[in-house]
C-alpha positions in Angstrom: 125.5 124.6 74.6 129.4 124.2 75.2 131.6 122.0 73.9 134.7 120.7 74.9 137.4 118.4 73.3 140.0 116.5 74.7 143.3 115.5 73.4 145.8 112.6 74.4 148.6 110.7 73.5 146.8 107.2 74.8 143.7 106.0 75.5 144.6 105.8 79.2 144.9 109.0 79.8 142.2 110.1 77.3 140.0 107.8 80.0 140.9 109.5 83.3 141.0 113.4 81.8 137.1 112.8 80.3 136.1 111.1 83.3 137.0 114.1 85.9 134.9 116.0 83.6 131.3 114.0 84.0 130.8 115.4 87.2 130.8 118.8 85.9 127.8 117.8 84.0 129.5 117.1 80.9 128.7 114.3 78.5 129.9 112.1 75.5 129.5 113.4 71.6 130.4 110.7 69.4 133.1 108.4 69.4 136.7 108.3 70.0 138.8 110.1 67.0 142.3 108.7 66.5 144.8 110.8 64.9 148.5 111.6 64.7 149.2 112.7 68.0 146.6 110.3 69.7 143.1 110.0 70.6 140.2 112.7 71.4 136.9 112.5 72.6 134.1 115.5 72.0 132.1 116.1 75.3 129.3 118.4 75.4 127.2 120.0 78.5 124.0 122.4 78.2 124.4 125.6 80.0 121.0 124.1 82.6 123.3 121.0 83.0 126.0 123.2 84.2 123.3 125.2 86.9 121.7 121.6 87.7 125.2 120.5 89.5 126.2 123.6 90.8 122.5 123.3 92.9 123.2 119.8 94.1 124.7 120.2 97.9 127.9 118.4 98.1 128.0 114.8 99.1 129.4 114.1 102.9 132.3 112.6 103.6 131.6 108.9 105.1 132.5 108.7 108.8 134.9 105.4 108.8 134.9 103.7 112.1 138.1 101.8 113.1 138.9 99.7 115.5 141.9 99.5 117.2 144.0 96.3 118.1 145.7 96.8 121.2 
């Protein structure tokens, strides 16, 4: 089992650095902690959570159509 924590000055950014992490296969411990030089979140991710996503294939790209004005 791994464990990670992250540390921020604001719950903004405390938001976007965990969320990059979930598709790594890592998930929420707990709550948020504030302190003295911000906020942290514990994230945890089991070592056959980490295999699972490296198995997945990636997702494809969606072909946009456009149309053009002319």
């Amino acid at each position: 089992m791994e464990y990670n924590i992250i540390v921020a000055p604001n719950l903004e950014t405390l938001a976007t650095e965990v969320a990059v992490l979930f598709p790594q296969g890592w998930k929420l411990k707990g709550g948020i902690i504030e302190h003295a030089d911000g906020f942290s979140q514990q994230l945890i991710r089991k070592a056959s959570d980490k295999l699972k996503q490296s198995q997945m294939p990636a997702p494809r790209a969606k072909q946009r159509r456009t149309k053009w004005i002319e």
